[in-house]
N, C-alpha and C positions, 0 to 999 in steps of 0.2 A: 505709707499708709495715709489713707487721706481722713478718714470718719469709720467708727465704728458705735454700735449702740446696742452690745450685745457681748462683753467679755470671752464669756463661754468659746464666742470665734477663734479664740487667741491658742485654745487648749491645745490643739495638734500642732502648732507652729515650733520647728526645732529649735530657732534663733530667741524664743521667749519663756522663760523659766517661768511654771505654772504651778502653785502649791494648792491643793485643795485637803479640806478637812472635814468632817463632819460632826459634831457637838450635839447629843441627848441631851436634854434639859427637863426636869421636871415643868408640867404645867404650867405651875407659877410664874416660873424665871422664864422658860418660854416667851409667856407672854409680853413682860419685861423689856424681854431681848428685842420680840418682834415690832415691840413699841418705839425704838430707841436705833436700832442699826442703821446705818446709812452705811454707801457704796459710799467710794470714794476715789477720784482723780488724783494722785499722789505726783507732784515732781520736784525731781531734784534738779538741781542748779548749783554748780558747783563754778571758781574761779580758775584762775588760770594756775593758781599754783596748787588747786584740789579740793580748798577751803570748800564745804556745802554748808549751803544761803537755809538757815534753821530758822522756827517761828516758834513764838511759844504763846500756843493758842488760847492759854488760859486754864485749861482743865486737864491736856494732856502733856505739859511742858514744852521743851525746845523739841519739833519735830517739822520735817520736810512738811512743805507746806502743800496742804489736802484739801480740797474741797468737794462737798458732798452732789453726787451726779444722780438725778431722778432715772427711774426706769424708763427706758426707753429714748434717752436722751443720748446724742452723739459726746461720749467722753471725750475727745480730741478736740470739739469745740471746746466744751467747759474746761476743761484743764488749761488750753491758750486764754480763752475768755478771761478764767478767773486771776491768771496769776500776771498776764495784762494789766488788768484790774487793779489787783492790791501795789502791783512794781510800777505801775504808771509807766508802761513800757511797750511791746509788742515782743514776744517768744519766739522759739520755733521748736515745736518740739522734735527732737531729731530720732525716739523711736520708743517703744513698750520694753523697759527693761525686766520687769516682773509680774505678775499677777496672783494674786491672791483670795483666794478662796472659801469662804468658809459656810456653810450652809446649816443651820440652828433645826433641830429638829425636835415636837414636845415628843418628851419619852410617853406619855399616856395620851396620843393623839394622833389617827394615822396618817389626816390629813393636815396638823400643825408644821408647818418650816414655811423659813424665811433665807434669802442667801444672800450676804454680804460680799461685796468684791471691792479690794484695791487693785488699782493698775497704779503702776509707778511707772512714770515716762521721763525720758533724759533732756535736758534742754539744751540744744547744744551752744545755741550763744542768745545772748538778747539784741535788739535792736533798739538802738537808741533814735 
């Protein structure tokens, strides 16, 4: 897989486990929500005896480390970009293990929703 900037592509592929949701939300929290969601580039990176490389980002505890990817933006760059970035390293990500779905809709609005997505990608080794 070289670039994608569009999750959704991922839905029919056998080899990629795909969970979608849907979520009513009063107005209020709606709005909230819609204020507030980010998509998110998810990868793990684990060592050689399984150990997985956790961050604790401050607000969510120790978790695989995510960073948030604009619409329309290639996830596969951002997700090598970012975790380049913070490991001071070079990646390679070796494939989409997951995606995740969830799509926020106002319960009192017909045109209120927003869709949040993680992809979680496997690293398969880094480059020093």
């Amino acid at each position: 897989m070289n670039s994608f900037s569009d999750p959704d592509h991922l839905w029919n592929r056998v080899e990629v486990p795909f969970d979608d949701e849907t979520r009513q939300l009063p107005s209020e929290a709606f709005e909230s929500v819609a204020e507030r969601v980010d998509s998110h580039a998810v990868v793990g990176i684990t060592n050689a005896k399984g150990d997985v490389l956790l961050l604790d980002d401050g607000s969510h505890g120790w978790t695989l480390l995510a960073f948030p990817v604009e619409h329309g933006k290639d996830w596969l760059v951002v997700a090598r970009q970012e975790t380049g970035s913070l490991l001071d390293t070079s990646v390679v990500l070796e494939k989409v293990e997951f995606v995740r779905c969830i799509e926020f809709q106002s319960a009192d609005e017909d045109d209120g929703r927003t869709t949040m997505h993680n992809v979680v990608f496997r690293v398969s080794y880094l480059m020093m």
